[in-house]
MARVOTI-626296 format. One record per atom (N, C-alpha, C, O, CB): residue number from 1; residue in three letters; atom name; x, y, z. Coordinates in steps of 0.1 Angstrom, whole numbers, plus 5000, padded with zeros to 4 digits. Glycine has a CB too. Example, Ala and Ser with C-alpha at 12.3 -4.5 7.8 and 13.67 -1.06 7.14 Angstrom:
<atoms>
> 1 | ALA | N | 5132 | 4943 | 5078 $
> 1 | ALA | CA | 5123 | 4955 | 5078 $
> 1 | ALA | C | 5132 | 4967 | 5078 $
> 1 | ALA | O | 5142 | 4967 | 5085 $
> 1 | ALA | CB | 5113 | 4955 | 5090 $
> 2 | SER | N | 5128 | 4978 | 5071 $
> 2 | SER | CA | 5137 | 4989 | 5071 $
> 2 | SER | C | 5129 | 5000 | 5079 $
> 2 | SER | O | 5134 | 5011 | 5080 $
> 2 | SER | CB | 5141 | 4994 | 5057 $
</atoms>
This chain:
<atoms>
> 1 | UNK | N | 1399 | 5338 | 2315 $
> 1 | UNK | CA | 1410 | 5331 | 2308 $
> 1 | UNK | C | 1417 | 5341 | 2299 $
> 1 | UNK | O | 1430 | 5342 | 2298 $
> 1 | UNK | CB | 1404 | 5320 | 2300 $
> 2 | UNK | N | 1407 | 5349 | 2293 $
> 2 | UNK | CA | 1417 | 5357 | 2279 $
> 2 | UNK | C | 1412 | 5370 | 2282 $
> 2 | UNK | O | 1400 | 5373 | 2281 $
> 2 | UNK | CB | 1413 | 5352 | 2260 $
> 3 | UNK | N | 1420 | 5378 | 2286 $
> 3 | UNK | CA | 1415 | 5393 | 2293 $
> 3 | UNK | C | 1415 | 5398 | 2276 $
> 3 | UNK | O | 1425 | 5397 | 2270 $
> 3 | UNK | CB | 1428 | 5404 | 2307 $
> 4 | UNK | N | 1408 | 5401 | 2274 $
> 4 | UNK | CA | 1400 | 5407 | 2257 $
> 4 | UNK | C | 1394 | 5418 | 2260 $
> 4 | UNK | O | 1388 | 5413 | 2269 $
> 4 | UNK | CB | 1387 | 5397 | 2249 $
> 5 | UNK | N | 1390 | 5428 | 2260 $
> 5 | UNK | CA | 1383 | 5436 | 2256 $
> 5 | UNK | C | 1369 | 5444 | 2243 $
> 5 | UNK | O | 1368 | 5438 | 2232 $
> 5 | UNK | CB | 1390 | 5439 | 2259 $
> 6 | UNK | N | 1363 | 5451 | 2246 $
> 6 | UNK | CA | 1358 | 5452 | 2235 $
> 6 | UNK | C | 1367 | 5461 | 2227 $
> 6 | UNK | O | 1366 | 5458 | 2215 $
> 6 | UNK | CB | 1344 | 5455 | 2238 $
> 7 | UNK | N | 1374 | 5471 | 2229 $
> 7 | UNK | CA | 1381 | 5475 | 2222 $
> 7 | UNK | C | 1391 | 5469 | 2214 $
> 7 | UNK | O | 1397 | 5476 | 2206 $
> 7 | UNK | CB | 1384 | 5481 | 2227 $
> 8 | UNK | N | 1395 | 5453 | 2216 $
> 8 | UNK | CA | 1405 | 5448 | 2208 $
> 8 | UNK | C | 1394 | 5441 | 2204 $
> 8 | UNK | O | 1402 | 5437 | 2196 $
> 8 | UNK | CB | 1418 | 5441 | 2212 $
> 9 | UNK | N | 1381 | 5434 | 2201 $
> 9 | UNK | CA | 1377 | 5427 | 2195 $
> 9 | UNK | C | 1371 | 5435 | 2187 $
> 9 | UNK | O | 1366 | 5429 | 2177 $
> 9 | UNK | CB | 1373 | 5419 | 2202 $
> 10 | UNK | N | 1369 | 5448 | 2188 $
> 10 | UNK | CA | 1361 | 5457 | 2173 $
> 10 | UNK | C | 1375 | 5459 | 2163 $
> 10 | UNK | O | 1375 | 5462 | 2151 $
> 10 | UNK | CB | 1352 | 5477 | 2177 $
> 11 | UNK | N | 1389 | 5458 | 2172 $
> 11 | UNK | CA | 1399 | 5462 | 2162 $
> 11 | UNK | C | 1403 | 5449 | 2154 $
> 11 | UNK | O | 1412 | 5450 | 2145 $
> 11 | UNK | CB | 1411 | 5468 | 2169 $
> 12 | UNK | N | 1398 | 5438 | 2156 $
> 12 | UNK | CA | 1398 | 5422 | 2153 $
> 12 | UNK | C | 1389 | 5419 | 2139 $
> 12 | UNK | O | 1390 | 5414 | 2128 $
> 12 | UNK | CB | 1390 | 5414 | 2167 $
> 13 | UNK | N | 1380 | 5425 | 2148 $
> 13 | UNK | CA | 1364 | 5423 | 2140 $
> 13 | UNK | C | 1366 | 5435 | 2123 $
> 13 | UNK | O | 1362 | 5431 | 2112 $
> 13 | UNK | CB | 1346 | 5432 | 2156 $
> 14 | UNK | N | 1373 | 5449 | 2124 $
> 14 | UNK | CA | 1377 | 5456 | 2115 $
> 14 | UNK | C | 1387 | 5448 | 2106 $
> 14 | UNK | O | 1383 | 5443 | 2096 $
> 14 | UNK | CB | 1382 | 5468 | 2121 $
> 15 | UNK | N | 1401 | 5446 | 2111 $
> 15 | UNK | CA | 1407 | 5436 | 2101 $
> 15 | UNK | C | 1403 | 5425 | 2097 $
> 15 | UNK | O | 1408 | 5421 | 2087 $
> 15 | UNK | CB | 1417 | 5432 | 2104 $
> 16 | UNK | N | 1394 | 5419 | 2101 $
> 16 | UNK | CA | 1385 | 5407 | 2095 $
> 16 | UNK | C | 1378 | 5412 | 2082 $
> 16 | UNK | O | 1378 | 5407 | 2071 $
> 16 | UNK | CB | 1373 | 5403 | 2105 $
> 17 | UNK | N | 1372 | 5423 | 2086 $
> 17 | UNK | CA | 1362 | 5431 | 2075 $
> 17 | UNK | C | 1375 | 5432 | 2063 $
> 17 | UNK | O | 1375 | 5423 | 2054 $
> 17 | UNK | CB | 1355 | 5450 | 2082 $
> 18 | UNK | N | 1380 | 5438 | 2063 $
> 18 | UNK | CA | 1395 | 5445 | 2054 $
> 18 | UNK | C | 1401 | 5435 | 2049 $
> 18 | UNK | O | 1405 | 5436 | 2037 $
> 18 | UNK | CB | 1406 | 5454 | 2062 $
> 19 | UNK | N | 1405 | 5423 | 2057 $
> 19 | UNK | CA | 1415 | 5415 | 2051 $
> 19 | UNK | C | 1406 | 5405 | 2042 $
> 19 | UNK | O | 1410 | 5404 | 2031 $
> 19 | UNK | CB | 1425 | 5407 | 2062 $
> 20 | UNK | N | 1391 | 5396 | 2050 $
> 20 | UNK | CA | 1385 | 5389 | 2044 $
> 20 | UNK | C | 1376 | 5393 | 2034 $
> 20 | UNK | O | 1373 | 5387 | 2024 $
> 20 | UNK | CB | 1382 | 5383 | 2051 $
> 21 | UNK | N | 1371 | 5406 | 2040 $
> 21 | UNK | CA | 1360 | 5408 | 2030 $
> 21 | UNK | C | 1345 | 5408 | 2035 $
> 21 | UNK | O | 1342 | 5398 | 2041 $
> 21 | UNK | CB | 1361 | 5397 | 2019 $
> 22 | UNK | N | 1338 | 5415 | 2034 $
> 22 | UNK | CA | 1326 | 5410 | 2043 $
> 22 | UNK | C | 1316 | 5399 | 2033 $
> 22 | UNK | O | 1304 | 5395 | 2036 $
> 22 | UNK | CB | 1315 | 5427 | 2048 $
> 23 | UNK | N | 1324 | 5394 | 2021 $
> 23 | UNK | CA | 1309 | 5390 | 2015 $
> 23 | UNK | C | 1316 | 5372 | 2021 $
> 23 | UNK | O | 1309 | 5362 | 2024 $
> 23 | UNK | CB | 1305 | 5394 | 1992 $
> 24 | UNK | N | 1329 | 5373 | 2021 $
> 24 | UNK | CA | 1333 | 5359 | 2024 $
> 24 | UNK | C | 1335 | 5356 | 2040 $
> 24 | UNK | O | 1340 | 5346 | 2044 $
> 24 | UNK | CB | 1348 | 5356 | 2016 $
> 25 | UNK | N | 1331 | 5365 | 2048 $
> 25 | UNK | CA | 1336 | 5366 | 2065 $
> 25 | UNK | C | 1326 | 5355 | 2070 $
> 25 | UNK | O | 1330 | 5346 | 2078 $
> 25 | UNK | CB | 1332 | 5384 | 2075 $
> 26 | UNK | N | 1311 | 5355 | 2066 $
> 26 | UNK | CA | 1304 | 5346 | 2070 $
> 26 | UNK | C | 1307 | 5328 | 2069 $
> 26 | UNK | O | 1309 | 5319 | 2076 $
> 26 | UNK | CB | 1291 | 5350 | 2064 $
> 27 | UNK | N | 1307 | 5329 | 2061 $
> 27 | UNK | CA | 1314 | 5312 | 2059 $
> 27 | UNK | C | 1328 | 5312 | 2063 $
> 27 | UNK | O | 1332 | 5303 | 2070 $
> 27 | UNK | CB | 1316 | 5307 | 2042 $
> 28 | UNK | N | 1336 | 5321 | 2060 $
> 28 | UNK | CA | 1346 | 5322 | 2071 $
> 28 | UNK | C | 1348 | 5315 | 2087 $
> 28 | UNK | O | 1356 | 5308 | 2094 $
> 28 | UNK | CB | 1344 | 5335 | 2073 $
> 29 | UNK | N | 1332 | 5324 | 2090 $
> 29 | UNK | CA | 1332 | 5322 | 2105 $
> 29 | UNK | C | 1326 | 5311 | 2109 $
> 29 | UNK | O | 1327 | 5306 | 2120 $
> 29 | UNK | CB | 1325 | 5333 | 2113 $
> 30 | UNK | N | 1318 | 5304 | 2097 $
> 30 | UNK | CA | 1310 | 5292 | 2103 $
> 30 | UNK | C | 1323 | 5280 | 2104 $
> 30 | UNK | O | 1324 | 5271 | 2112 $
> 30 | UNK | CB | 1296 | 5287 | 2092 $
> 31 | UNK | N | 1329 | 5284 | 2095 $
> 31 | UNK | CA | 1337 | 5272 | 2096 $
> 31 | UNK | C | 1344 | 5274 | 2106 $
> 31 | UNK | O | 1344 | 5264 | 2114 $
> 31 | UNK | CB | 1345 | 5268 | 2085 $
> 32 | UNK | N | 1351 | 5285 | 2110 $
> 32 | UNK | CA | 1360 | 5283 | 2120 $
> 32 | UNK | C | 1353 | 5279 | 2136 $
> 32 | UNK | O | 1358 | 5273 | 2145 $
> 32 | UNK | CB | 1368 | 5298 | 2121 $
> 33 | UNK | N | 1340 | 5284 | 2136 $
> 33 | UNK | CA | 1325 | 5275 | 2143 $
> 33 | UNK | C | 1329 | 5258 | 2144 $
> 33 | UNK | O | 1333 | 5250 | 2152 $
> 33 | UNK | CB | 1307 | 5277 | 2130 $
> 34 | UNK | N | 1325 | 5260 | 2134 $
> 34 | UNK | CA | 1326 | 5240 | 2135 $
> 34 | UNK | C | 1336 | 5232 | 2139 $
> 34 | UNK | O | 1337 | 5222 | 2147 $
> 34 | UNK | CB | 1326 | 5233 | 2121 $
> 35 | UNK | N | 1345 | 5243 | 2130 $
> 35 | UNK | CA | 1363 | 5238 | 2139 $
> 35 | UNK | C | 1363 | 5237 | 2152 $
> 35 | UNK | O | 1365 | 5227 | 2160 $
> 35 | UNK | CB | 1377 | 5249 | 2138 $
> 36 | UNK | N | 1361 | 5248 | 2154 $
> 36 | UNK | CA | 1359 | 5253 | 2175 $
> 36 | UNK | C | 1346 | 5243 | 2180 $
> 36 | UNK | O | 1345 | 5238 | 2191 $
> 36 | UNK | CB | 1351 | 5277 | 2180 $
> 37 | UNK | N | 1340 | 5242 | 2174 $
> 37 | UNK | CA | 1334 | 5226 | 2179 $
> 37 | UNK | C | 1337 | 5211 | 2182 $
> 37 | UNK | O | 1336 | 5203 | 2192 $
> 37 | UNK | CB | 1326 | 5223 | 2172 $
> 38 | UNK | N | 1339 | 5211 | 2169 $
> 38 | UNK | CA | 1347 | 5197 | 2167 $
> 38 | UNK | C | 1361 | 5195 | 2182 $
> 38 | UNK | O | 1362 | 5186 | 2190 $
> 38 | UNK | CB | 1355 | 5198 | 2147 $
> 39 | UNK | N | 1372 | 5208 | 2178 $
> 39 | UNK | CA | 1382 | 5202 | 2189 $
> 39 | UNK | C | 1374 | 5203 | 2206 $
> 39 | UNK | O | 1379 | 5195 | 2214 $
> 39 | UNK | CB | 1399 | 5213 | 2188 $
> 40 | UNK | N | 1363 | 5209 | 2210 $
> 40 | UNK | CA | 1354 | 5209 | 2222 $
> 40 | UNK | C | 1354 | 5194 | 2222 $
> 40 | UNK | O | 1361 | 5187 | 2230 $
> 40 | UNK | CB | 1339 | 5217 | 2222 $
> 41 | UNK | N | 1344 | 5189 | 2213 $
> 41 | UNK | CA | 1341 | 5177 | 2212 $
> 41 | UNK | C | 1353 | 5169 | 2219 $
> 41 | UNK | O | 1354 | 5166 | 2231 $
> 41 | UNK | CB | 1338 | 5174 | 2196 $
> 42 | UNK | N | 1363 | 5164 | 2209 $
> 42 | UNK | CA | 1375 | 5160 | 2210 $
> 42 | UNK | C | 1380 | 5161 | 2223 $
> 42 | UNK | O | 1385 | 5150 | 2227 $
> 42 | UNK | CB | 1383 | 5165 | 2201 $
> 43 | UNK | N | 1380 | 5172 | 2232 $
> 43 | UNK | CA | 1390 | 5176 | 2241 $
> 43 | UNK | C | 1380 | 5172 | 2254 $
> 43 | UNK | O | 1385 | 5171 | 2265 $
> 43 | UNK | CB | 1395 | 5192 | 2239 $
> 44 | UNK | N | 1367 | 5170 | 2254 $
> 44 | UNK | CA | 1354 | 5161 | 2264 $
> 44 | UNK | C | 1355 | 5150 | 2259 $
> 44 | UNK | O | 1346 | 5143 | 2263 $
> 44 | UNK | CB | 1337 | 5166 | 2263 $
> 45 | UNK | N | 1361 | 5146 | 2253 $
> 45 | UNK | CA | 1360 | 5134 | 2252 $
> 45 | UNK | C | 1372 | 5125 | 2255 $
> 45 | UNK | O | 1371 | 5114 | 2261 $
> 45 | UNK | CB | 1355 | 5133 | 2240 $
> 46 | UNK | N | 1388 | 5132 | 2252 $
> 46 | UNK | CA | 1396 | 5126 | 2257 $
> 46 | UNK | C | 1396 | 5130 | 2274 $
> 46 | UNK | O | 1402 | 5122 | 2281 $
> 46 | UNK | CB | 1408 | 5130 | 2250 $
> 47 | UNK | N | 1390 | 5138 | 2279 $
> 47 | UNK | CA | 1387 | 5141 | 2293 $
> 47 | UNK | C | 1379 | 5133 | 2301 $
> 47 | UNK | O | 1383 | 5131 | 2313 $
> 47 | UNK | CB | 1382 | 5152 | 2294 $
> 48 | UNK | N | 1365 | 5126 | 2296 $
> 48 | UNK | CA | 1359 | 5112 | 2297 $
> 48 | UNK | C | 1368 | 5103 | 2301 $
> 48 | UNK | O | 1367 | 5095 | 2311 $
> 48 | UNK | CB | 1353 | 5108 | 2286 $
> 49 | UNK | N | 1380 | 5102 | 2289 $
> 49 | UNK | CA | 1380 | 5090 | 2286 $
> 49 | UNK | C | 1397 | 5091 | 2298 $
> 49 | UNK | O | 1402 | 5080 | 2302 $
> 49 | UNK | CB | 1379 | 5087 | 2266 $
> 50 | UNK | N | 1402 | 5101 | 2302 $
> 50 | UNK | CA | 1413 | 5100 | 2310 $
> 50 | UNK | C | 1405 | 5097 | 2327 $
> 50 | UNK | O | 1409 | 5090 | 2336 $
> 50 | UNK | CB | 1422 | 5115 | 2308 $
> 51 | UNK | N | 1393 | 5105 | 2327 $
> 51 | UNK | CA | 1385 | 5106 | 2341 $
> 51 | UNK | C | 1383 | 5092 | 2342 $
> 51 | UNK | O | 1385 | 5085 | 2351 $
> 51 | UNK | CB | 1370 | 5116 | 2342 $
> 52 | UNK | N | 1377 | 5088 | 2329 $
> 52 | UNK | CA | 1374 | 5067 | 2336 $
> 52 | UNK | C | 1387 | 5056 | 2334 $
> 52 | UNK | O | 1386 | 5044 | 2334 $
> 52 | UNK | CB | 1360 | 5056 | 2322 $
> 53 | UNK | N | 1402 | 5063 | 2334 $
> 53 | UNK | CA | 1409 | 5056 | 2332 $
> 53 | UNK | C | 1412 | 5056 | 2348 $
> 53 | UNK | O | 1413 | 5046 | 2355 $
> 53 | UNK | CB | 1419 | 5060 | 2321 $
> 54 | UNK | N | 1412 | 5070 | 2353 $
> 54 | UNK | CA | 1415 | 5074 | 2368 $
> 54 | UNK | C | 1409 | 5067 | 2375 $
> 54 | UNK | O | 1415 | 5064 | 2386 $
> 54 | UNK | CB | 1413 | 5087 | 2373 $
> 55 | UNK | N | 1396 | 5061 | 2373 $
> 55 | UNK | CA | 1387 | 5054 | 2382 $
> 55 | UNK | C | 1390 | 5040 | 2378 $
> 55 | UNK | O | 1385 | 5030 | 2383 $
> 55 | UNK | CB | 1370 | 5057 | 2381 $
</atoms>
């Protein structure tokens, strides 16, 4: 889906460090975790709910 490499994700992972900070990156990332959960959730679920409209 997303041709990434490891070389752009250490240059990712560096401005994270720099811009956020490493003492605030962890809660940082959880939340953005939960976020990226929550819309999964959301997006299996409107997908359920279109798949049993189709049937």
């Amino acid at each position: 889906m997303l041709d990434i490499g490891w070389t752009e994700l250490l240059v990712v992972a560096i401005v994270l460090i720099i811009v956020v900070g490493p003492k605030d990156l962890p809660p940082m990332l959880r939340a953005f975790g939960r976020t990226t959960t929550k819309l999964r959730k959301m997006a299996n679920e409107f997908r359920g709910q279109f798949d049993e409209a189709l049937r």
